[in-house]
N, C-alpha and C positions, 0 to 999 in steps of 0.2 A: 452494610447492605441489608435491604429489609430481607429477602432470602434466607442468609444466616442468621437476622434474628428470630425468625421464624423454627429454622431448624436446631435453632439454639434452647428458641421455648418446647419444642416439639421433645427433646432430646431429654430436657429436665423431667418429664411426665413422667408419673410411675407407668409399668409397660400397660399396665391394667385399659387406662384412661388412653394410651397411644393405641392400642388396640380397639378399642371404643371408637378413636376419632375417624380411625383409619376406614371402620367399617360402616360409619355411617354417610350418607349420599353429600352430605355437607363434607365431610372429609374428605372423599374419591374425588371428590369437584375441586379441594384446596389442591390435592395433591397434583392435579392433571394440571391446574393453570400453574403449580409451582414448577412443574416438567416444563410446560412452554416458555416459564420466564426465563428457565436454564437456556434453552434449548436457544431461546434470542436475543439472551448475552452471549453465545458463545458463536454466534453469527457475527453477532456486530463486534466481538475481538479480534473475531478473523480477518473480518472486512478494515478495521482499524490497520491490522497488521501490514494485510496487502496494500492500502497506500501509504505504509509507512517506507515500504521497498519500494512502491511505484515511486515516492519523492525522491528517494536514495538514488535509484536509476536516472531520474530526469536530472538530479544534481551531478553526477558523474560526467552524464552528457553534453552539459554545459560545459564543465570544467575541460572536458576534451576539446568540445568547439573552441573555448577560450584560450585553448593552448596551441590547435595544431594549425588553425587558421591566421595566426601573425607568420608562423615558420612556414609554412607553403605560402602566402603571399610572397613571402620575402627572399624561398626558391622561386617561385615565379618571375617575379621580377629581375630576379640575376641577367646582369647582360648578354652574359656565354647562354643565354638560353634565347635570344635573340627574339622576343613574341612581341607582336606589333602592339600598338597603342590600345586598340579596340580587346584587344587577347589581355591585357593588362587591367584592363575597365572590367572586365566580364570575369576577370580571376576568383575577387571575394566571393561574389554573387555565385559561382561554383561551385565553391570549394564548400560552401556553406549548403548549399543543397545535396553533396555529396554525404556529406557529416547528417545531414538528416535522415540518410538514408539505413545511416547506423542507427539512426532512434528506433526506424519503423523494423529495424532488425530485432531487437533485442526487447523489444516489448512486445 
């Protein structure tokens, strides 16, 4: 990363010359914009981070859909539960917008 090789040459100076660069207005200027470059990689890690957990969640959430949606169909449908035709039709279509309601929960 150009950063560390910078601070890598900054570090080899005798203190003499690091003390010279540091004081002069070319220096104070390297030093400010090498603070901001810190300062916005360690943004965009975070922001890396947080959709790496945003993806992690949205994959969970599927996996839930994709699992609990055949088994509550397939309670639904049970005949000892006696639900008409139209009740049968409109099950997935439910049970699927219920499950989404767990997404708008947990994000």
């Amino acid at each position: 990363m150009s950063l560390d090789r910078v601070d890598l040459a900054i570090e080899n100076l005798p203190q003499e010359q690091i003390d010279e660069l540091y004081s002069s207005p070319l220096g104070r200027h390297l030093e400010e914009v090498q603070s901001k470059l810190r300062l916005q990689l360690a943004l965009f890690a975070k922001q890396y981070i947080g959709l790496g957990i945003e993806e992690r969640k949205q994959r969970a959430l599927e996996d839930w859909t994709n699992f609990f949606i055949p088994i509550i169909t397939a309670m639904m449908q049970d005949p000892d539960l006696k639900l008409t035709p139209a009740q049968r039709k409109a099950l997935p279509i439910t049970v699927e917008r219920h499950i989404h309601l767990l997404e708008t929960t947990t994000t």
